[in-house]
N, C-alpha and C positions, 0 to 999 in steps of 0.2 A: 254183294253190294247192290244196294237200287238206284239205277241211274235212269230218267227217266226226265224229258222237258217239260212237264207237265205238273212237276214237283218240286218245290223249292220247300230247305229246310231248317232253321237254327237251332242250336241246343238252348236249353231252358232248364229253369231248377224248382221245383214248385214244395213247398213248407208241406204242405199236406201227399202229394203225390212224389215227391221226390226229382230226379233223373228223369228230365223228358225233352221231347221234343216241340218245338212252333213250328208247324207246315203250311206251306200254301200250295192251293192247286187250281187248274184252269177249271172248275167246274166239281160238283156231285160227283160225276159217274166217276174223274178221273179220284175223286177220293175213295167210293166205294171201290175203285178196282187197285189201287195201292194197299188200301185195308185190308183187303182180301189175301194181295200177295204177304201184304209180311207176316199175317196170320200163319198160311198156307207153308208157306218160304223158311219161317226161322221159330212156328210156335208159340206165337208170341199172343197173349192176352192184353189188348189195346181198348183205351176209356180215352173217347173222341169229344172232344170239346162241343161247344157253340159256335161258330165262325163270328170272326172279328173283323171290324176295320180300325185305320188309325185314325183318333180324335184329336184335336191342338185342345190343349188347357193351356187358359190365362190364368197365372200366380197372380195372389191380391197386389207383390211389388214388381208384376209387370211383365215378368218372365214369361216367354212361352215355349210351351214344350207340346211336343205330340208322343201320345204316347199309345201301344199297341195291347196293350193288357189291363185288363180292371184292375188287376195287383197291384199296380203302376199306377193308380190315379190317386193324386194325392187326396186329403182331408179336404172335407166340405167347408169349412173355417178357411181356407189355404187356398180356396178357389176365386178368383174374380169370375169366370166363365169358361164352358165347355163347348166346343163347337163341333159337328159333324159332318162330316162328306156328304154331300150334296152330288147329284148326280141327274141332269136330265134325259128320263125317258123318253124316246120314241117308239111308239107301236104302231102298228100295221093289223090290222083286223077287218074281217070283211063285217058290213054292219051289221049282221042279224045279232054280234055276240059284244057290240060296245058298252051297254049296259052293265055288263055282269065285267068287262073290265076298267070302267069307271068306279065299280063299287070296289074291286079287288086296289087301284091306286089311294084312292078317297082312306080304306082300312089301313094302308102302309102311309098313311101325312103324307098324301103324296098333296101337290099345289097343279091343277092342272095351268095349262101356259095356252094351248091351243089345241083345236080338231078341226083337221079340213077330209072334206067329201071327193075322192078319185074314184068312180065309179061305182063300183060295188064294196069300195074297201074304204076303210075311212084310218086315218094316222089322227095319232092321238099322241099331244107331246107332255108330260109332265114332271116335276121335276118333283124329287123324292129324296129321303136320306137313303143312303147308301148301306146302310144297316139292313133298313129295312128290306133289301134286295139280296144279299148277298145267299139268306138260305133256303127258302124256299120260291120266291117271287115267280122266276121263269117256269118251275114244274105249275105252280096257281094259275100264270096265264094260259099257260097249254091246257088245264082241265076247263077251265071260264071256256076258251074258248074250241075245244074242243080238237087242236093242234093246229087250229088255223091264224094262232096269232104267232105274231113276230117282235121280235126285241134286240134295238140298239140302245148304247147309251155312251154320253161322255162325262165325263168328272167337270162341275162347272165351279167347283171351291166348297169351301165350310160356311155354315151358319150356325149362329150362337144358338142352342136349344137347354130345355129344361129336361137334360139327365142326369141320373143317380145312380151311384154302383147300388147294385143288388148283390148278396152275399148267399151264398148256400151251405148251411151249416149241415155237417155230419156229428153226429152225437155232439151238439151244441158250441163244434169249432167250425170257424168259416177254411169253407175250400178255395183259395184262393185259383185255382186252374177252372173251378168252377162259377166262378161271380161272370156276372155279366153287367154290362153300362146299357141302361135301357130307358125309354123318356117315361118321364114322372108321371 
């Protein structure tokens, strides 16, 4: 059995892949070293998703739902509006590397909010979807800045945006464990 606080886990049923799980983890490394174990632990040949967040859909008669899988989102016809987690950053970086992390927010829609000057370090607050952070963001600011940045962040609500499921067809059927919600 894996028991481990770093791991939270539901059962799932996927059309195309069957019998599966929806995991969540504090971070990467704790995913690469759970992967590892159940590989290692029980023989197991594992096909690892995209990581998600929850979106709220507006039904055109007013409904709202949030929902945690592309599978799950209804028809484009059925939609009044889709919104996503918002979440503003704050970094810490000494200035010689603000540049190359202005450009890595700017690439993820981030909205910068403000930058103020402490010394040799300068914070930089922006507020970005939460998407866009959740899989590689933190490894990007650590190579921009070459380990010397930092990153906190709080959830500050949804904003309505322009997204579309994307579908990944295998021999010309959609995987649904495979689709992703991604802006237009």
């Amino acid at each position: 059995r894996l028991n481990d606080s770093s791991f939270a886990w539901e059962p799932e049923t996927s059309a195309a892949l069957g019998f599966s799980f929806r995991c969540g983890f504090l971070g990467m490394l704790h995913c690469e070293i759970i992967q590892e174990r159940l590989e290692r632990e029980y023989d197991l040949d594992l096909i690892t998703t995209t990581p998600t967040v929850r979106y709220r859909v507006t039904l055109n008669d007013g409904e709202v739902r949030e929902i945690e899988s592309p599978a799950r989102l209804p028809a484009t016809q059925e939609t009044r509006c889709i919104e996503e987690p918002m979440i503003l950053a704050t970094i810490h970086v000494p200035s010689e590397y603000v540049g190359g992390v202005l450009q890595l927010c700017q690439d993820r829609r981030g909205t910068q909010k403000d930058m103020s000057v402490h010394g040799g370090r300068v914070q930089i607050r922006y507020e970005i979807p939460l998407s866009e952070v959740v899989l590689d963001f933190h490894d990007r600011l650590k190579t921009v800045t070459r380990g010397y940045g930092s990153l906190d962040y709080e959830l500050v609500g949804y904003r309505t945006a322009d997204l579309v499921k994307l579908d990944v067809l295998v021999n010309g059927e959609p995987v649904d464990a495979l689709s992703l919600i991604v802006h237009r």
